[in-house]
N, C-alpha and C positions, 0 to 999 in steps of 0.2 A: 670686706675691707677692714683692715685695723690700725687702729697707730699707736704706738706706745711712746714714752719718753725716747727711745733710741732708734726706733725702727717706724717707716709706712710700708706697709705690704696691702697687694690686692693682688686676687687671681680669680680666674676664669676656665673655665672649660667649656666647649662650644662644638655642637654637631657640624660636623662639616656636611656639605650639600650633596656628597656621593654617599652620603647616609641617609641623605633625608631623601634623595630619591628613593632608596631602595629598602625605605621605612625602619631603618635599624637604629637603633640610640645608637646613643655618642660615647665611644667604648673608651674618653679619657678619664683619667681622674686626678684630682691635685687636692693638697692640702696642707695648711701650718700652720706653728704652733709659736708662740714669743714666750720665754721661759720667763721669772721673775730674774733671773740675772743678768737678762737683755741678751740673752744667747737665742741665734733664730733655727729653726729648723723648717725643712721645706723637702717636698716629694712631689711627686710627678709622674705617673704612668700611662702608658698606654697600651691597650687591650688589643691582642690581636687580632687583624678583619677578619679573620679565617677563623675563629676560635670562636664559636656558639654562646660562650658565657664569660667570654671576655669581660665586658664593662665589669660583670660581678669579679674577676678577677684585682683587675685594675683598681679598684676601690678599694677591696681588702688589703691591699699590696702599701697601697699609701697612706691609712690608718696601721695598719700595724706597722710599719718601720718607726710610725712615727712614735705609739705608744712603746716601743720596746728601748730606740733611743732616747725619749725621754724620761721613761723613767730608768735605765743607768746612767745618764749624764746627771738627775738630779742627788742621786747616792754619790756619784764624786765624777768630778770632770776632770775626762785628758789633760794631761799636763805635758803630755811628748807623741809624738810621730807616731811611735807603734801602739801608745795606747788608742788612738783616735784610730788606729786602722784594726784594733782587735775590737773596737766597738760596732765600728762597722759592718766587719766580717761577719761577726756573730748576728747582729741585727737584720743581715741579707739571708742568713742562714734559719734564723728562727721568723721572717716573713716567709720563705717558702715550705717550713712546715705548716704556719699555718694557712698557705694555699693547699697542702696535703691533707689537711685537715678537713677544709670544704670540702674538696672534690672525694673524701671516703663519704662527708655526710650527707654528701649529696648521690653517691654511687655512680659518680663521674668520674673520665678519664682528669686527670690532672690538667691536661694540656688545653680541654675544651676551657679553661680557666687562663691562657697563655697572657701572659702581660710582659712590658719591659717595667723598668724601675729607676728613678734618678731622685738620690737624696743627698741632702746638702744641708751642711751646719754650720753658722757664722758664731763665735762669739770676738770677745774686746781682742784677741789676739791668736787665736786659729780660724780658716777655712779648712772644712773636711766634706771631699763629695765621695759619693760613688754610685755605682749604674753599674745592670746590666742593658743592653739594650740599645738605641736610637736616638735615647734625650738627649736635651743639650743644657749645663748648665755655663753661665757665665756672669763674669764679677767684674766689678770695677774698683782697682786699687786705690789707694791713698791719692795716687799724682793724676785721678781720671783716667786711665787707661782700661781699655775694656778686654779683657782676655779669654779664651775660652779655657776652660777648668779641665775637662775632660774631651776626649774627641769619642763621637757616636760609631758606636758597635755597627756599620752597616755593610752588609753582606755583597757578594758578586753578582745581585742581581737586584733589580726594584722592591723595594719593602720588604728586603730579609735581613734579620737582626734575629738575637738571640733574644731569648727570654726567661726569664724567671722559673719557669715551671718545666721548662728544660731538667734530665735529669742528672748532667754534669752542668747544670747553672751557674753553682759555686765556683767553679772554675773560669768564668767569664766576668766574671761582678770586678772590676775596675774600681782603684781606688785612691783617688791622690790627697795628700794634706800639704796647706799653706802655712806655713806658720808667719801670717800676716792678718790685720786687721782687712776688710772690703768694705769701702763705701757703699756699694751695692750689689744684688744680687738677684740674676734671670733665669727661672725655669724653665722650659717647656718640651713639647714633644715633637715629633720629628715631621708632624704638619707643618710647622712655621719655619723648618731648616730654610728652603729657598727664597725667605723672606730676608731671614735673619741674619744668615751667613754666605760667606766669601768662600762655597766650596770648593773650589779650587785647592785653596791654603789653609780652608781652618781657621780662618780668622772672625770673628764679628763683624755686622754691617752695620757700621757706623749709623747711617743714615734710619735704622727701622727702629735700634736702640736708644739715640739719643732722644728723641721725642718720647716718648714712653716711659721712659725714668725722671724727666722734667715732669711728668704727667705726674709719674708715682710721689714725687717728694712734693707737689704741693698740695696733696691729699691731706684731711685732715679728719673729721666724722663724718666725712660725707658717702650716706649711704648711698649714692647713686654711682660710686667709684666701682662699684663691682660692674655694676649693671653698664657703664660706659666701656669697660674693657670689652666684657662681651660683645656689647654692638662692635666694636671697632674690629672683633672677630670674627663676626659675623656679617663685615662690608663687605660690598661689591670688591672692593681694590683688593681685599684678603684673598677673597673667595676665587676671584678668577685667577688668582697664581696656587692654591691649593684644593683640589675636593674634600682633604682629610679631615678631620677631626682636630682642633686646634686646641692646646690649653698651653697658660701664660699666666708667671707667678713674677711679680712683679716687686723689691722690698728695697728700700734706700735709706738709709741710715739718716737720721738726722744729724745736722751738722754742728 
């Protein structure tokens, strides 16, 4: 958990219990960064069950988008639509080299590395996400409205989605920009969809959101904010609507 002048963020990631049956870690991974000009950045992956080294995928996937967009936005920050989507572009394109990277150093198939991918940038007057894959990000405008940014990559059957280490990936990587400030902003992966969202339409569930963002903005050093997301992850009430693997990035602007 961290707070800054502008932003409270905390996030979590959590074995879901059809893992811990069948002894396998918890192949999400998440992470962020608060820049000094109160620009947020945030990612989100998930490793696929089928994929032997997934988790190790998933992790590298969400440090490096994050290293490669932070250090070009600190050399000079988008100022227009196609800049923030050739940052992007490129950022999707040079994490899954270095998922190509791994899997030579390792003399692994790429694919046993398979992850999705969902990254997101807030600063004082852009949102810019992009995914391949499952994720879901979503944000809350100025007026409180909660909207979903992207809709999730998911396929014609149960838990198919594309991935990162696909090798027409770039071709799926998904990328929209807001040219608006968000009061807030929700990662996660596609464990917490049935919680989260109004699949039907696409829309956020009011009721899973709002509690949880109240949660986020009265956060302040308190190191036990990680650690409660996770329990809350890790409830009964979660657990019996999901066996997956959960993770949840949580950030609310201070007012």
């Amino acid at each position: 958990m961290t707070t800054t002048q502008s932003w409270h963020v905390v996030g979590a990631s959590v074995r879901g219990t059809a893992h811990e049956k069948d002894n396998t870690p918890c192949q999400d991974a998440h992470d962020y960064r608060l820049l000094p000009n109160n620009t947020l950045l945030a990612a989100v992956a998930d490793g696929a069950g089928s994929a032997e080294r997934s988790a190790e995928g998933a992790a590298l996937a969400v440090a490096e988008i994050l290293d490669v967009v932070t250090a070009t936005i600190n050399v000079q920050q988008p100022s227009t639509e196609s800049e923030w989507h050739t940052v992007l572009t490129s950022a999707f394109a040079k994490t899954q080299h270095a998922l190509t990277q791994l899997a030579e150093a390792e003399e692994s198939p790429r694919k046993l590395f398979a992850t999705t991918l969902t990254c997101a940038i807030a600063t004082r007057q852009w949102l810019a996400v992009a995914q391949i894959g499952d994720g879901v990000a979503v944000a809350q405008d100025e007026a409180g409205e909660l909207f979903l940014t992207l809709t999730p990559q998911r396929g014609e059957y149960a838990n198919e989605t594309a991935f990162l280490t696909m090798d027409q990936a770039l071709d799926h990587v998904e990328i929209k920009i807001y040219h608006q400030p968000v009061q807030a902003l929700v990662l996660m992966t596609d464990g917490l969809i049935r919680l989260a969202m109004n699949v039907s339409n696409n829309t956020p569930h009011l009721p899973f959101f709002q509690p949880l963002l109240t949660f986020a903005a009265k956060i302040n050093t308190n190191t036990q904010a990680q650690d409660q997301l996770a329990a809350f992850l890790s409830s009964e009430r979660v657990c019996t609507r999901t066996d997956d693997d959960k993770t949840l990035v949580l950030a609310v602007r201070n007012a």
